[in-house]
Every structure is written in structure tokens, then in C-alpha cells.
N, C-alpha and C positions, 0 to 999 in steps of 0.2 A: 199601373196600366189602367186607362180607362173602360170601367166597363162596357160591352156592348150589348144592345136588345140584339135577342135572337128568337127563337122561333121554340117553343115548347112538342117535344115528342116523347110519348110515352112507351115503356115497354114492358109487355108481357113475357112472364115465362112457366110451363107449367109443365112438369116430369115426364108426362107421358100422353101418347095422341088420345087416351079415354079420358085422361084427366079436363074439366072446364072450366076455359078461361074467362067466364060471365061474373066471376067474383072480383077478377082483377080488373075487366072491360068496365064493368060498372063503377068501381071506384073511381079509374080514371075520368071515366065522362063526367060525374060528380066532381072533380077535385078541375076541372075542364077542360081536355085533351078530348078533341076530334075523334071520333073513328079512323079517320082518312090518317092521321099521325100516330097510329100504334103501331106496334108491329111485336107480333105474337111468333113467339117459338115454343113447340112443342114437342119435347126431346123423349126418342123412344131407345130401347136399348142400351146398351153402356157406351153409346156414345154422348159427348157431351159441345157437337155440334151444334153451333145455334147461327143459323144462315141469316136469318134476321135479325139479328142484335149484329154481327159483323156488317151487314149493310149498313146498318144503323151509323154506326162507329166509324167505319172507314169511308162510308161515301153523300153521307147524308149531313151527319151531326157535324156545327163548325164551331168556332172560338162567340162566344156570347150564347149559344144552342142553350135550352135547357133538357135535360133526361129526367124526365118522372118516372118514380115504379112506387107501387104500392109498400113494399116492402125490400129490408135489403140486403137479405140472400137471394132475390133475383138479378142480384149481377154475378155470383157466383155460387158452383159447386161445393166449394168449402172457405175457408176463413181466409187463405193464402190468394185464391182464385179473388174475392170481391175486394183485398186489398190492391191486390195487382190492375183490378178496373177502374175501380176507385184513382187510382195516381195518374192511370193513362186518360182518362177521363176529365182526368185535374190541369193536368201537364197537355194538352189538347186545350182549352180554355172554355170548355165546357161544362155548366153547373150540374150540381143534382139536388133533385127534391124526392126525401123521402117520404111516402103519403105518412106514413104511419109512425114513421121519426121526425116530425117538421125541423125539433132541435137540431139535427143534422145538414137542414137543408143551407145549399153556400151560396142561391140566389140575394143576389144585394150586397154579398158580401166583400169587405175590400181584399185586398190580399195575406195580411196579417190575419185577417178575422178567417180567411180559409183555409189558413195552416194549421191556425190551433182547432178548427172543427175538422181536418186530416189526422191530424193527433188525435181526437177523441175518439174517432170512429175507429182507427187502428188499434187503442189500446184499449175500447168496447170489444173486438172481435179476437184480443189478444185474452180476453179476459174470460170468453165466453166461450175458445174452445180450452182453454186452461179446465174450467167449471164442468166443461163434460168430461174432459180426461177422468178426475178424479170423482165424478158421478159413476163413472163406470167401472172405474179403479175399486170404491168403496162397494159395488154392485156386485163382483166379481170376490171381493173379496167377504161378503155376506154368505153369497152363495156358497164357499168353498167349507165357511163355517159351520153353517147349515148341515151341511152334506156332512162335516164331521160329527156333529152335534146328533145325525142322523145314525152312525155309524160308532156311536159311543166313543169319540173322540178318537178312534183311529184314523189312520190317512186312508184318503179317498181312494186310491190305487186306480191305474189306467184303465179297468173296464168298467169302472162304476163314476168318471169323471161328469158332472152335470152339465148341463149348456150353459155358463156362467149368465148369472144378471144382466142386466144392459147389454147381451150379446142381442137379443130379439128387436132391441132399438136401432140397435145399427144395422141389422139385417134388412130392418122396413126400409129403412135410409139409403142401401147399398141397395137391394135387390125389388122392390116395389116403388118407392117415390124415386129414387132416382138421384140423391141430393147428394150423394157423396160416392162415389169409387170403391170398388173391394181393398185398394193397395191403401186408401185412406182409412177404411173397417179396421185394417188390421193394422192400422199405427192405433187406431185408438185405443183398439182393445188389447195396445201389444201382444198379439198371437204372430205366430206364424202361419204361412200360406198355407200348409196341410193342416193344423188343428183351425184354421178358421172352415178349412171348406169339410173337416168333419163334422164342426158344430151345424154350419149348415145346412148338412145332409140329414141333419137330428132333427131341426128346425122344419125341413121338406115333410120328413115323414110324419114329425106329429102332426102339420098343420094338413096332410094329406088325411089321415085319420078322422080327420073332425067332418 
């Protein structure tokens, strides 16, 4: 398929309406996307809503378009979410430039050459949430030692249980920046929905202490 010029827009995305988006505006305008062709979403709450990336997508961006973002977990919430945009984005005949992965970027690209950089970036994102699983697998599983080590190598028993390692990472991630979902906390940290929401009730109260 011949490729076609299109029109370059960029998008921003930033977790919550106090968070600001002058880090991402100004890359863009640097890297040289208009103000007039952004379009900023600012997601509050556990929704993950974004009115302007969906105009974007559905009524704006066409076959030859290019999508710039600074970075690229702003096309998704989690690693499933930015492959799923990625393909429909691809499948649409729309490029993307990553500012900050240019290796990724499919502008110029023929159509072989934007399959196998489809392949990279799936088996980048396949790679990297693999790498957290077991960050917080080994995290969790430090702590529990800890705690025995604590306890002269007896078991911890149910009222002396710790807020496991990496439980405080995914909390920021789940309950302040916004970037992943509670139902996704708790595949990583394989918990269940009551011991995740007692950890985090642990997490409330120390950080209300301080």
C-alpha cells in the first residue's frame, strides 16, 4: 500500500486533573506538534475515560495521520490496554511516533518493516509486565522472610501478616497516579480482593500518621 502524508497530532495524558501537563506540551512542541493539534486528557477517579484521545481516534485521525505521544503508556492503562491501541491504531493506517522510543516509531515505514516493529513493541510490553510480576513476587516474598527472620523463623500468623514489598508500588499506581485499576493490583500482587483492600487499609492509616 502506498503510503500517504498525513497530518501529525499529538496526545497527551496525565492521571489526574492536579497532575501537569506542561512536561508533555512542551516535548510535543519541541519534537513540533502545534498546540492547536493536541489534545489533553486528564483522568480523575477510577475511571479511565478519556473523551479526547476517543475524538482523536474516532473522528479526527485517518489512514496516513501521524499520533505522537511523548511516551508509550500514554496509550494505555496497562500493557494489554496500549497493545490493544497500538493494533487498532495500526489496523486504522495510522503511524505512531514515540518521542522517547524513536526505535518504535512506524513513520516511513513499509509494511513488513511495521510488523516486525508491532512484534517488538508487543514482546517489549510482554517482557516488562512479566519483570514486574516477578519484582513483586521476589518483593513479597523478601518480606514474608523478613518477618520470619523477625519472629525467629516462626510463621507469621494472621495478626502479625506485613504489608507485603511492592504492595506500596501498586497502591501509588492503583490509588494516586491512576495507571492501573485495583482488579489489575490484585492480579499482580496475586491477592484477593479482601486481603488487597486490608493491605490497603494498613497503607491509609500509616500514611495518615505521618
Amino acid at each position: 500500500m502506498e503510503n500517504i502524508q498525513g497530518r501529525k497530532y499529538g496526545y497527551i495524558r496525565v492521571s489526574s486533573k492536579d497532575q501537569c501537563a506542561d512536561r508533555q506540551i512542551q516535548a510535543l512542541k519541541e519534537y513540533g506538534i502545534d498546540e492547536r493539534d493536541m489534545f489533553i486528557d486528564k483522568i480523575s477517579g477510577k475511571s479511565f475515560d478519556r473523551p479526547e484521545y476517543l475524538l482523536l481516534k474516532n473522528r479526527i485521525l485517518r489512514n496516513g495521520d501521524v499520533l505522537v505521544i511523548k511516551e508509550l503508556d500514554r496509550l494505555g492503562r496497562d500493557m494489554d490496554a496500549i497493545k490493544d491501541e497500538w493494533k487498532q491504531l495500526e489496523d486504522m493506517g495510522v503511524d505512531i511516533e514515540v518521542i522517547d522510543m524513536p526505535m518504535i516509531n512506524t513513520t516511513g515505514k513499509d509494511t513488513l518493516e511495521k510488523k516486525l516493529i508491532s512484534e517488538i513493541v508487543f514482546n517489549l510490553l510482554c517482557y516488562m509486565a512479566q519483570k514486574e510480576r516477578e519484582k513483586i513476587k521476589q518483593r513479597q516474598a523478601e518480606g514474608i522472610q523478613a518477618m520470619k527472620d523477625r519472629n525467629g523463623g516462626k510463621g507469621i500468623g494472621r495478626p502479625t501478616v506485613p504489608v507485603p514489598d511492592g504492595f506500596e508500588d501498586i497502591y501509588d499506581k492503583v490509588f494516586i497516579t491512576k495507571e492501573i485499576t485495583a482488579l489489575k493490583g490484585m492480579e499482580l500482587l496475586g491477592l484477593k480482593k479482601s486481603t488487597f483492600y486490608k493491605f490497603k487499609k494498613m497503607i491509609d492509616e500509616k500514611r495518615a500518621e505521618k
